[in-house]
C-alpha positions as CSV (number, residue, x, y, z in Angstrom):
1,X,17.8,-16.8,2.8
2,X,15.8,-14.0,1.1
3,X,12.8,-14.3,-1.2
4,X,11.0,-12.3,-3.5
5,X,7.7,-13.7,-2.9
6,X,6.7,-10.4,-0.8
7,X,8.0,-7.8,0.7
8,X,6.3,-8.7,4.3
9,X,9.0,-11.6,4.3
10,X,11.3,-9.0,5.4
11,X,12.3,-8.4,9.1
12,X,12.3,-4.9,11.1
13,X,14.2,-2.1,9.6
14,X,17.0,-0.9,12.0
15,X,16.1,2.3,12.3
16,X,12.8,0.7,13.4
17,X,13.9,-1.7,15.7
18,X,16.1,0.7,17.7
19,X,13.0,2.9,18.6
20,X,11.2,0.0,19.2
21,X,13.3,-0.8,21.8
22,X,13.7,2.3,23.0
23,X,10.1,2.4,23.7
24,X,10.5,-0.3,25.8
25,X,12.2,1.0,28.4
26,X,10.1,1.4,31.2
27,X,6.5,2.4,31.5
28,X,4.7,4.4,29.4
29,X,0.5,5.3,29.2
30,X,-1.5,2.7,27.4
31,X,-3.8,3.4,24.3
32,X,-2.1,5.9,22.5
33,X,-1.4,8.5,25.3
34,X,2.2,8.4,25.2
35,X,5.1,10.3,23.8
36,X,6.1,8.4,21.1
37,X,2.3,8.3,19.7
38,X,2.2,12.2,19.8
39,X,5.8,12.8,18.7
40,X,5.6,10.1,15.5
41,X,2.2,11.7,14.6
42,X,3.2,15.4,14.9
43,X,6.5,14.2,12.4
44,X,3.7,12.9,10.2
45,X,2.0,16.1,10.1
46,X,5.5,17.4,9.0
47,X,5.8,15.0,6.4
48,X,2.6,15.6,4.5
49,X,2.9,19.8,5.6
50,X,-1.1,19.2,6.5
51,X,-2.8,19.1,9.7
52,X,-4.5,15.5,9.2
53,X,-6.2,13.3,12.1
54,X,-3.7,10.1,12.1
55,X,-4.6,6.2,13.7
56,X,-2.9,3.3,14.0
57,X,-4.0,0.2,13.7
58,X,-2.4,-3.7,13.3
59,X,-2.8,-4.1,9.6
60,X,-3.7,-2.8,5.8
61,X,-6.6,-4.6,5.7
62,X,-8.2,-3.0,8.8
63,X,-6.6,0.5,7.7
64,X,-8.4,0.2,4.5
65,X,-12.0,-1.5,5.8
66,X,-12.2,1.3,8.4
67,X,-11.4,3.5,6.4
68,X,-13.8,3.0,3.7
69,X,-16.6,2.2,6.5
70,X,-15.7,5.7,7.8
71,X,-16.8,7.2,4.4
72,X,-19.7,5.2,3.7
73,X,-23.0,3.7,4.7
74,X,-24.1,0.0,4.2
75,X,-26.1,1.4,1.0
76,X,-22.9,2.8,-0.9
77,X,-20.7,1.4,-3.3
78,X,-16.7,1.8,-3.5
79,X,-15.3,2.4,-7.3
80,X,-12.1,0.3,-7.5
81,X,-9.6,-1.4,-9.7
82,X,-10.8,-4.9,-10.6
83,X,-7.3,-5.6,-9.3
84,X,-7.0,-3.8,-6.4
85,X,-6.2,-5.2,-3.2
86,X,-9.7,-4.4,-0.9
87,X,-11.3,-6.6,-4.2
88,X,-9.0,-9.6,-4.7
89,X,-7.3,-9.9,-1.1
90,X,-9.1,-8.7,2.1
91,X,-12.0,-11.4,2.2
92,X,-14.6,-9.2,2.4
93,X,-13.5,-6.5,4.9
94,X,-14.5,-3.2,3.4
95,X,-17.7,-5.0,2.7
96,X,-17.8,-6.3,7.0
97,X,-16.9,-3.2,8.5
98,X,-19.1,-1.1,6.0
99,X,-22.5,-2.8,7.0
100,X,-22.6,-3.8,3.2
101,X,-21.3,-1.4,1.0
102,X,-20.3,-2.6,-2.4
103,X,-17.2,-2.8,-4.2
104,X,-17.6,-1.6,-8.0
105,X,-14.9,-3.0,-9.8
106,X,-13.7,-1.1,-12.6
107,X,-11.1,-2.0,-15.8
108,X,-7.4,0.0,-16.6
109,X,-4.3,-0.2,-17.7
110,X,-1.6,-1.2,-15.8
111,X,-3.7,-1.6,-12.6
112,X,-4.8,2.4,-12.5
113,X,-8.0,3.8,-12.3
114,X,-8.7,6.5,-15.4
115,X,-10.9,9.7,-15.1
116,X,-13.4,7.4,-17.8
117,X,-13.3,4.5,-16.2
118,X,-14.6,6.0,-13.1
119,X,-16.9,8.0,-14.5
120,X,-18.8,4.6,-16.8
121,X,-19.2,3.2,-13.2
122,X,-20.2,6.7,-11.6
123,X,-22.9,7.2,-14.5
124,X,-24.0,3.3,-14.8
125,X,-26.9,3.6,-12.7
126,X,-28.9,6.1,-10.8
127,X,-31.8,4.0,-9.7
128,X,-32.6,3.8,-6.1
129,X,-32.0,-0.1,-6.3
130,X,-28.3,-0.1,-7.2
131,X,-25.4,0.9,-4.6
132,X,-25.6,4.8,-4.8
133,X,-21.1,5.6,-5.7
134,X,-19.3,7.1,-2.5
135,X,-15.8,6.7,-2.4
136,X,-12.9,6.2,-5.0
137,X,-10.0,4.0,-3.9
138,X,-6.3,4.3,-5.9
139,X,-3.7,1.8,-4.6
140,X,-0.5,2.9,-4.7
141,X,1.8,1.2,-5.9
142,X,-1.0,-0.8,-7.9
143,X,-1.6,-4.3,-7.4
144,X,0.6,-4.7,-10.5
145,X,3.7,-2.5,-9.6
146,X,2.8,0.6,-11.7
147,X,2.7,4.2,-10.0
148,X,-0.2,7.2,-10.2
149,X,1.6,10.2,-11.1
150,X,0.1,13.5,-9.1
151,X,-2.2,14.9,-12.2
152,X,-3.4,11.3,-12.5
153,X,-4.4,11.5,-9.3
154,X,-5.8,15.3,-9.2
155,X,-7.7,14.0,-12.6
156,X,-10.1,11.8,-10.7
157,X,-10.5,13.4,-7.2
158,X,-11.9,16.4,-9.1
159,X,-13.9,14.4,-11.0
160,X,-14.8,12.5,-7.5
161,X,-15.7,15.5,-5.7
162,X,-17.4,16.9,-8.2
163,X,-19.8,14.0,-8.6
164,X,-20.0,14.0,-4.4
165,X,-17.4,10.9,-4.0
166,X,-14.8,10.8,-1.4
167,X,-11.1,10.1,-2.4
168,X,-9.2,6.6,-0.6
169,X,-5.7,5.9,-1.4
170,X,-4.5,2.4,-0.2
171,X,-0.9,3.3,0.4
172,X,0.3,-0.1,1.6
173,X,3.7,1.0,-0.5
174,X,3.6,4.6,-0.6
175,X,7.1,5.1,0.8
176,X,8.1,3.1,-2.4
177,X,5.8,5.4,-4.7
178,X,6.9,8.6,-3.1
179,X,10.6,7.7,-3.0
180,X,10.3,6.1,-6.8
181,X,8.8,9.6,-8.2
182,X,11.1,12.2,-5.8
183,X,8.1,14.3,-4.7
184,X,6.7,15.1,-1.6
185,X,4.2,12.9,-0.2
186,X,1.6,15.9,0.3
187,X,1.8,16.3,-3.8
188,X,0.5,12.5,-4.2
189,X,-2.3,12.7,-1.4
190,X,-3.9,15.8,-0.1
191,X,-2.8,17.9,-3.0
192,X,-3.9,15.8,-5.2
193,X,-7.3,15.2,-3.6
194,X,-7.1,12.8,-1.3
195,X,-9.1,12.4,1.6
196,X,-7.5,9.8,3.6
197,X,-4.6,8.0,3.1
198,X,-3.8,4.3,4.7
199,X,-0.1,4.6,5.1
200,X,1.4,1.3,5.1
201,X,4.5,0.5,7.3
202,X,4.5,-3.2,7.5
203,X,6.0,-3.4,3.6
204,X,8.5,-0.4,4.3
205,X,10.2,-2.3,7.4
206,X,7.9,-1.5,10.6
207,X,7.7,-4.7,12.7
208,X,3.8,-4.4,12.5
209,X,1.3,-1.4,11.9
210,X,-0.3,1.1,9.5
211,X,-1.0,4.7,9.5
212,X,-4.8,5.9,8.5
213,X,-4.0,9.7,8.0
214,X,-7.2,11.9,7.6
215,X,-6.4,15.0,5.7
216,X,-10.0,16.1,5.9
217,X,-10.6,15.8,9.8
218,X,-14.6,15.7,9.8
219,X,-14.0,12.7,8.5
220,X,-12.3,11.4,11.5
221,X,-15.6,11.3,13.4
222,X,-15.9,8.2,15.7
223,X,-12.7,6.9,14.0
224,X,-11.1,6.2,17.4
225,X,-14.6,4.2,18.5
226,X,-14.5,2.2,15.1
227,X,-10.7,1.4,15.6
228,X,-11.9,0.3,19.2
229,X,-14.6,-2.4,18.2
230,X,-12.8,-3.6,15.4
231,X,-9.9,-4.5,17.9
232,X,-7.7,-2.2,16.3
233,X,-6.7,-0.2,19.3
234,X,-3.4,-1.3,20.9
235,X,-3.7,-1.2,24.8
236,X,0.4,-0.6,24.2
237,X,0.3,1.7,21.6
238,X,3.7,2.5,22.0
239,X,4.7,-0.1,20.4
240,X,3.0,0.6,17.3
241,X,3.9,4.0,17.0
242,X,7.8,3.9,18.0
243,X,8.9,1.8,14.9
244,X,7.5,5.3,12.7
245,X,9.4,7.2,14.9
246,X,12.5,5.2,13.8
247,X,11.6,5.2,10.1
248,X,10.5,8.7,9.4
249,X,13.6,11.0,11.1
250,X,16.3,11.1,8.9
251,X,14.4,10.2,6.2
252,X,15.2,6.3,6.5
253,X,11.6,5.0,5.0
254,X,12.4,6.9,1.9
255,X,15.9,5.6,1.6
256,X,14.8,1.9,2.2
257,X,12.0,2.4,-0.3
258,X,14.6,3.4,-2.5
259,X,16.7,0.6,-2.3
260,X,13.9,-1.8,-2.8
261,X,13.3,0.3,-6.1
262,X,16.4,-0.1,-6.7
263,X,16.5,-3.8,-6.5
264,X,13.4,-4.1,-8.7
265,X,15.1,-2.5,-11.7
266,X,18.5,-4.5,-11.2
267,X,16.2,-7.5,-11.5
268,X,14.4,-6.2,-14.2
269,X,17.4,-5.4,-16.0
270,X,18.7,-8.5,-15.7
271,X,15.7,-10.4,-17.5
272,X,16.1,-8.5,-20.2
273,X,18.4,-11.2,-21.1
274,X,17.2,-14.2,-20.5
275,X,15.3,-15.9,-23.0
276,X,11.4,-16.9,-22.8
277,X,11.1,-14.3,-19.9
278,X,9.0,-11.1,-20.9
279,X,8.2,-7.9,-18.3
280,X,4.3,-7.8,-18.1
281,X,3.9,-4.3,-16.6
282,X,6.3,-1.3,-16.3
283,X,8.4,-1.6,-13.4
284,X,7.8,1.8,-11.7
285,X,8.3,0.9,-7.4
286,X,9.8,-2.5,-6.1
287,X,7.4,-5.5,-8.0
288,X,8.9,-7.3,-11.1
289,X,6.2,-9.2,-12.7
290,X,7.0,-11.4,-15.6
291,X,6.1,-14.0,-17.7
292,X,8.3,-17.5,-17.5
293,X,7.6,-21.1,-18.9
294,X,6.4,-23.3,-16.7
295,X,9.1,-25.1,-16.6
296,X,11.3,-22.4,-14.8
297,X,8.9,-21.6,-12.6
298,X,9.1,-25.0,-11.5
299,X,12.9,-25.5,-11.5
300,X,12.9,-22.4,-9.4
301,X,10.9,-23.6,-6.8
302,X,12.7,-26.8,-6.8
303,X,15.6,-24.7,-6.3
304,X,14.0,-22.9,-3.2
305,X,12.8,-19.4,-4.7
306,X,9.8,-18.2,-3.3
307,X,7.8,-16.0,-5.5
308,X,3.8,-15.5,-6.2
309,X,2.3,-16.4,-9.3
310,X,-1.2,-15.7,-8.2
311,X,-1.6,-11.9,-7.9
312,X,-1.8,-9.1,-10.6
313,X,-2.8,-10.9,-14.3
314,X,-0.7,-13.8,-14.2
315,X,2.6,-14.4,-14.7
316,X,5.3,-14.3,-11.8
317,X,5.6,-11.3,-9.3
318,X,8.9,-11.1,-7.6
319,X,9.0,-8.4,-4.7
320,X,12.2,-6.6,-3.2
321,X,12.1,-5.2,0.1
322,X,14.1,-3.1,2.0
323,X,16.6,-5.7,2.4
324,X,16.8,-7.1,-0.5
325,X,21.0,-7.7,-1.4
326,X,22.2,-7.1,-5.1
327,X,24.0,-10.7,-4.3
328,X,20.4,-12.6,-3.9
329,X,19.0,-10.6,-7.0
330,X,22.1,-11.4,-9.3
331,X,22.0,-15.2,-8.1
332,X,18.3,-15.4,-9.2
333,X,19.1,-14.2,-12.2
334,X,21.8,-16.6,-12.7
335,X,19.4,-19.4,-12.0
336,X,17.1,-18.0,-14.4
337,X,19.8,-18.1,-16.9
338,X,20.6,-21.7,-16.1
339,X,16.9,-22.9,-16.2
340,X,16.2,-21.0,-19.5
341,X,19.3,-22.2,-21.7
């Protein structure tokens, strides 16, 4: 049965699972000196039209923490969304892997960072004993399912590297960003600013894995040495790397973010109807999020829907994934309709 609590309930994309078993025939060298690790990273470099340093490691949360500890020392702080995922859901990794460094949480709309907002937390202090600002982080999609737009973004790098801060994106669903706003990925990253990108694949359809793509490579120093002591380097890297391989020729991660979009606005659609339910944030990549009575949420879990009501700023989220069939979307909504009469 699908759900729509996330979109890591999902299995492995086809595409995805083919190379991965293609990998597997046979040996190969161990810890990232293979083909597929060179050929999925060279179609990468296509992808963004950059030359960027690219990792791979197990998971988002070690993409971003290393990341971030790449850019910082202990003494820094991190501007952020208040909602944003390396605040509210990595138990204290970028904090771990930095030696310290400090999240600054900051207010916006719809889950986005703002030129402003940045610059109140840039400007709140200068004294030598509060965290001196390094890095900017942008999730994207946001925690709440809204999108940064390429001049939103170009807004507050230049106002980042003007000020001496370095430019994060977590991109944990930046195949469903890119394939909700039709433009190529190197116009919402490197373009825009960005320094380094973690690329998620475990939420597009990879079995396992992320992407930490340095578009400026001095930034890359040690990377490979933090990845190692952080147990982030697969002896059989292989197998992290094949599943890209799989998603990115042909374009299959952009047309399986798609549908996932796609999914997300039939369900939003779809609400529109139903009475008590109300859309809390634009529905821009493949989250819903929505308030409902109590007493429908709890009909729906009595029913067997899965679905998180403790992320974003309340209400319910419900995620599509790559997978996600019209036929499971139109049921819930029917059960909706049938709890709310």
């Amino acid at each position: 049965m699908q759900h729509f609590a996330s979109d890591n309930y999902a299995g492995i994309c086809p595409e995805a699972l083919d190379a991965l078993l293609a990998a597997n025939a046979g040996h190969a060298p161990a810890y990232g000196d293979d083909e597929w690790t060179r050929r999925v990273s060279d179609r990468l470099r296509e992808v963004f039209a950059a030359d960027c340093d690219i990792y791979f490691v197990f998971n988002g949360t070690a993409a971003n923490s290393l990341a971030l500890a790449s850019l910082c020392q202990s003494y820094h702080g991190v501007i952020c969304h208040e909602l944003a995922h390396v605040e509210t859901d990595e138990c204290g990794g970028p904090e771990f892997f930095s030696n310290g460094s400090k999240l600054l949480p900051a207010k916006g709309e719809n889950g986005k960072l703002t030129p402003q907002t940045v610059l109140e937390v840039i400007t709140r202090r200068s004294d030598i004993h509060y965290p001196k600002p390094r890095v900017v982080t942008l999730t994207q999609a946001t925690e709440l399912g809204t999108l940064y737009r390429p001049d939103e973004i170009a807004a507050i790098a230049e106002l980042a590297h003007q000020n001496g801060l370095r430019v994060h994106m977590d991109g944990a669903r930046f195949a469903n960003a890119v394939a909700a706003q039709g433009i190529a990925p190197g116009d919402l990253t490197w373009r825009a600013g960005v320094d380094v990108l973690c690329f998620g694949g475990t939420k597009m359809g990879l079995p396992v894995g992320e992407a930490v793509v340095f578009f400026d490579r001095s930034l890359a120093q040690d990377f490979a040495w933090r990845c190692k002591q952080a147990g982030q380097l697969a002896s059989k890297m292989r197998f992290l790397s094949a599943p890209w391989l799989g998603m990115l020729e042909g374009d299959a991660w952009l047309h399986r973010a798609g549908h996932a979009n796609a999914m997300a606005q039939r369900l939003a659609a779809g609400l529109a109807s139903i009475p008590g339910a109300s859309l809390l944030f634009p529905v821009e990549a493949n989250g819903v999020f929505v308030t409902l009575p109590a007493a429908v949420q709890e009909g729906l879990r009595a029913l067997g829907w899965r679905f998180y009501t403790f992320i974003g700023a309340g209400g319910a989220r419900f995620m599509c994934a790559w997978d996600t069939h019209p036929d499971r979307v139109d049921a819930l909504l029917a059960d909706l309709r049938a709890l709310s009469a």
